[in-house]
C-alpha positions in Angstrom: 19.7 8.7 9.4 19.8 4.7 9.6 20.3 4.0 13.4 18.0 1.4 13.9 16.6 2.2 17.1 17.1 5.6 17.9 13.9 7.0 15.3 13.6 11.0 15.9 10.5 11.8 17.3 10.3 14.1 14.1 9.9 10.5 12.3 7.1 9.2 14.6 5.2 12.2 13.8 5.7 11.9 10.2 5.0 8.6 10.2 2.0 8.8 12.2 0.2 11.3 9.9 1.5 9.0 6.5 -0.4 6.1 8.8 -3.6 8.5 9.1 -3.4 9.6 5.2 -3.3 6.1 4.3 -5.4 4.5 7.2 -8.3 7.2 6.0 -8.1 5.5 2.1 -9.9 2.7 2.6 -12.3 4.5 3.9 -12.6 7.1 1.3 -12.2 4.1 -1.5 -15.0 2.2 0.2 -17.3 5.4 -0.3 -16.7 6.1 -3.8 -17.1 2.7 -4.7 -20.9 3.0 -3.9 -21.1 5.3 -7.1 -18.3 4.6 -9.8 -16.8 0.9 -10.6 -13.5 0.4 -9.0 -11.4 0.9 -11.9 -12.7 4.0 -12.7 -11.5 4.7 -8.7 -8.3 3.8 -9.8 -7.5 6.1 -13.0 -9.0 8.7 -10.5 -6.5 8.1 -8.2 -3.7 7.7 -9.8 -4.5 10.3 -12.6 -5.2 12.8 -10.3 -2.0 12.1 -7.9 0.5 12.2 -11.1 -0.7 16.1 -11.7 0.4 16.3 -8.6 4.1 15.1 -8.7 4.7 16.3 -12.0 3.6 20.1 -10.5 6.5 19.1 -7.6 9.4 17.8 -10.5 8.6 20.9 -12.2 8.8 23.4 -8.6 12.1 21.3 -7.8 13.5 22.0 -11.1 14.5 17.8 -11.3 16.3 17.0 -14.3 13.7 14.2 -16.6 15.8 11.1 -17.1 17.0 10.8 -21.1 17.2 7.1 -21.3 14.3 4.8 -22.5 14.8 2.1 -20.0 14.0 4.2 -17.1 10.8 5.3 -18.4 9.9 1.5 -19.7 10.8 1.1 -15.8 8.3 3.6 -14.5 5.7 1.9 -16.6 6.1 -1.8 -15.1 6.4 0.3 -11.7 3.3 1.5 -12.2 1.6 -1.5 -13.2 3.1 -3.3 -10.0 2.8 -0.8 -7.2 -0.4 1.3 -8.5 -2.5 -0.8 -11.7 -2.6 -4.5 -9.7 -3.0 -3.7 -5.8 -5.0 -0.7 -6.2 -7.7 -2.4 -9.1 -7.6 -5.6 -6.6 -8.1 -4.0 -3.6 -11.0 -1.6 -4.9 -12.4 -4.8 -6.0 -12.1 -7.0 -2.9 -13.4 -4.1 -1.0 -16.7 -4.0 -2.7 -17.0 -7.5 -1.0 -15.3 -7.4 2.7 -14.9 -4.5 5.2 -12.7 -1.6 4.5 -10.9 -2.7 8.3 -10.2 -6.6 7.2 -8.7 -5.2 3.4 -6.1 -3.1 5.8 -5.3 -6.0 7.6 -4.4 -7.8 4.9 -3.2 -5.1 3.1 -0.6 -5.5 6.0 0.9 -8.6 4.5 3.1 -6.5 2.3 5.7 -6.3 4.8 5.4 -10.7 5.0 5.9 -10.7 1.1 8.2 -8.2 0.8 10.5 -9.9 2.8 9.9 -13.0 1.2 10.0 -12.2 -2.5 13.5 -9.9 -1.6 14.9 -13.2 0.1 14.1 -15.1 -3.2 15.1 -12.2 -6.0 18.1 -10.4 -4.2 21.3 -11.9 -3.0 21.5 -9.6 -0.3 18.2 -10.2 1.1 18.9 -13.8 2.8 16.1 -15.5 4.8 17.7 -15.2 8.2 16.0 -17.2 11.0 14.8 -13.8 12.6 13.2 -13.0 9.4 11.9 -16.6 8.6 10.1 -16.2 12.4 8.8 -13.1 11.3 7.1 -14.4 7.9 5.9 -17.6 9.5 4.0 -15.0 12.2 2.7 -13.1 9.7 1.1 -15.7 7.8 -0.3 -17.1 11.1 -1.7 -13.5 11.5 -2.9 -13.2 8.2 -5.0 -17.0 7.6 -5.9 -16.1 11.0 -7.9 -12.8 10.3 -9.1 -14.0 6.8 -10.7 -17.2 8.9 -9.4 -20.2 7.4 -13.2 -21.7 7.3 -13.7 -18.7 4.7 -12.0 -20.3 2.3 -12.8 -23.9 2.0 -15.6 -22.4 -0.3 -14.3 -19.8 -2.9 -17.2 -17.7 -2.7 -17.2 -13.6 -3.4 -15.9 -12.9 0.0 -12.9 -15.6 0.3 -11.9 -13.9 -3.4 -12.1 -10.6 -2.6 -10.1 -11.5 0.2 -7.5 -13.5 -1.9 -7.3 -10.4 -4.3 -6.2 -7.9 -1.5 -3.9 -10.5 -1.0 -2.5 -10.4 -4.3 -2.1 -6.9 -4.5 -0.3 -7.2 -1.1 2.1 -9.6 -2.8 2.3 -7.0 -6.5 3.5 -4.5 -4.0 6.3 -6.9 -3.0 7.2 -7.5 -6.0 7.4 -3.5 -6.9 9.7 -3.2 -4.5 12.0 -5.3 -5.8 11.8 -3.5 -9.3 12.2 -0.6 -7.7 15.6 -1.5 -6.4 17.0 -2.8 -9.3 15.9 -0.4 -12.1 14.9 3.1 -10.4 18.4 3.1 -7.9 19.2 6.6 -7.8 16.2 8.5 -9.3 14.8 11.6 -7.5 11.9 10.1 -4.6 9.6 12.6 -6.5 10.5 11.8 -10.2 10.3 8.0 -9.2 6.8 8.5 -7.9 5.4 11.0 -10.5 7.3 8.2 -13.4 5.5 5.3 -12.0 1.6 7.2 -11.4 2.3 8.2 -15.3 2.9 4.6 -16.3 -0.2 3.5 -14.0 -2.2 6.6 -15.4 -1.2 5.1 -19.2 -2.5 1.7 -18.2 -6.2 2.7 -16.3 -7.7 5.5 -17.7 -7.7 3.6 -20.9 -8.4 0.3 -19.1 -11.2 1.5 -17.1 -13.1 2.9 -20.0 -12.9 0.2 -22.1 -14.2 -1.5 -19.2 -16.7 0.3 -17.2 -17.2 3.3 -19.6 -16.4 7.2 -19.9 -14.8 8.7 -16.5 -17.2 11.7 -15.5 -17.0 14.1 -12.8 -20.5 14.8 -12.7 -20.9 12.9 -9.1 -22.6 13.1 -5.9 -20.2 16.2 -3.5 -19.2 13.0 -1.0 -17.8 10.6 -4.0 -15.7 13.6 -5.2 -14.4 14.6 -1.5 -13.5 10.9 -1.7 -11.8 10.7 -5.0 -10.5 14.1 -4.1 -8.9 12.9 -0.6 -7.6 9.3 -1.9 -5.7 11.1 -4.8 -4.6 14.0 -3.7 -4.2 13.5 0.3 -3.4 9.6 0.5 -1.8 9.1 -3.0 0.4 12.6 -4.0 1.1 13.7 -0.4 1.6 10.8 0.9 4.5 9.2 -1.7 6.3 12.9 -0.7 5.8 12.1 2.8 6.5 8.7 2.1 10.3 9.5 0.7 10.8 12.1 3.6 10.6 9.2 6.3 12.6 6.9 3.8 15.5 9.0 3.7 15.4 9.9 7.9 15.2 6.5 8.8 15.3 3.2 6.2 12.7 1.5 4.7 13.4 -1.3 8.0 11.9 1.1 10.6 9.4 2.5 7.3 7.7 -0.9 7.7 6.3 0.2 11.3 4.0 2.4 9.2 1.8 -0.7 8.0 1.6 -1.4 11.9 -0.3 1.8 12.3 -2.6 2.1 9.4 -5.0 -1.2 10.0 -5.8 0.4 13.3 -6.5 3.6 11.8 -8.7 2.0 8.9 -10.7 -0.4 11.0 -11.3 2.6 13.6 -12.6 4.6 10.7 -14.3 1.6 9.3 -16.6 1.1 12.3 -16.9 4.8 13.1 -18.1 5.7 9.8 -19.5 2.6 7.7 -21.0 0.7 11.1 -18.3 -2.4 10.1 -18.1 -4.7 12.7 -15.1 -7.1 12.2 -15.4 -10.5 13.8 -13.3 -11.2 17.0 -10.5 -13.5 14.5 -9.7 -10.4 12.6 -8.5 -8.5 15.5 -6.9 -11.3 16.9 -5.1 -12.6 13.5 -3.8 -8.4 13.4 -2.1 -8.7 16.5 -0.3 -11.9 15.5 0.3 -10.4 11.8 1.9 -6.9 14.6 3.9 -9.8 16.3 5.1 -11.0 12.8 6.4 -7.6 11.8 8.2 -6.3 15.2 10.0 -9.8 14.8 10.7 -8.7 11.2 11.8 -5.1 12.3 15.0 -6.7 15.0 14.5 -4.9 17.9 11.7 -7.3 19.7 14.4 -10.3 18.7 17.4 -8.2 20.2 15.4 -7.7 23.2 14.5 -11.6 23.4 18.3 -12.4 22.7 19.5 -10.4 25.5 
């Protein structure tokens, strides 16, 4: 189902508890940060999460692809949508609030658009959607502060690195399109958590040493819900709303999770977010409504 405006209230529900699942990992990421480095966090999640899938391709019977490509695919998949944004954003969020790293998290949407525009000749810059990115990026320097980063100190990086994994996860998309058309959702996303699973757990012991499980009960729950609930379950749920309603109206989702992270943020870890932040979010929400059509419909009668 593609009708742009008419989403099934079946689809809002969906979507709202993929918001949640997701909205709820920063959190959980900002807690087991306090006890193992954030690549280790990483191969968790990812490690964990492709057990997962490949226990759902197994139940579903889905026949494994025979040629090389697709699996050399999986692996840069992996490194673009899982290795880069995840290791950046476990990083940045050792230095900023689990809240502001959703926020900016929420620039995917901005660069998605942007890097399609310039990698697919389908994906033209139309005026609507050139409004919309120009928003966003108001919304974005606006939350980051642009005062922040006339010094490059921790915090302007760690800011600049969620922004760069907002940007990998563009790019994935892209790669996605052109060289995993017309795998299985579930195959695609068990494929690409074994090429990131390839990449970190050796990556993250080389770097920060030998993965244990021998952790404190709340850095397990963590690992335990960013891997299994927010990683595994949510790629299935992810593909479910995909194929009921297009990845145009899908894009709504990123709407929902900042909320749901900086609500959880403050709630749980005491962050308080200065005033900018919420202000540049509901610029960066202007920015993708304009982005989704239906605001700019309204507007043009």
């Amino acid at each position: 189902m593609n009708g742009h405006d008419n989403i099934p209230a079946r689809a809002w529900g969906e979507m709202l508890l993929l918001a949640l699942l997701w909205g709820g990992s920063f959190l959980a990421v900002r807690v087991a940060l306090d006890e193992i480095g954030p690549l280790t966090s990483v191969a968790h999640r990812v490690f964990w999460a492709m057990l997962v899938l490949w226990i759902a391709v197994l139940a579903l019977r889905l026949p494994l692809p025979r040629d090389p490509k697709i699996w050399g695919a999986f692996l840069v998949m992996g490194l673009l949508n899982n290795a880069i944004p995840f290791g950046l954003m476990a990083w940045g969020q050792l230095h900023i609030e689990s809240g502001l790293t959703s926020i900016l998290n929420a620039a995917t949407a901005i660069f998605g658009v942007l890097v399609a525009a310039l990698l697919l000749s389908d994906e033209r810059l139309s005026p609507r959607k050139a409004c919309g990115v120009l928003l966003g990026f108001a919304g974005v320097a606006t939350a980051i502060g642009l005062d922040n980063l006339r010094d490059l100190d921790l915090r302007s990086l760690a800011q600049l690195a969620v922004l760069g994994g907002a940007l990998s996860y563009a790019f994935a998309g892209v790669w996605a399109r052109r060289m995993l058309a017309g795998q299985p959702p579930q195959l695609a996303a068990a494929g690409m958590l074994t090429g990131s699973s390839l990449i970190m757990l050796p990556l993250a012991r080389i770097v920060e040493g030998p993965a244990t499980l021998t952790l404190e009960p709340v850095t397990l729950a963590a690992i335990a819900y960013y891997a299994l609930a927010a990683t595994a379950l949510a790629y299935l749920l992810y593909y479910r709303v995909l194929g009921m309603i297009g990845s145009g109206n899908l894009m709504l989702v990123t709407l929902l999770v900042a909320p749901v992270a900086m609500l959880l943020g403050s709630l749980v870890l005491g962050e308080q977010l200065r005033p900018a932040a919420y202000v540049g979010f509901v610029i960066l929400a202007l920015g993708l409504l304009v982005l989704d059509g239906r605001i700019w419909r309204l507007l043009r009668g």
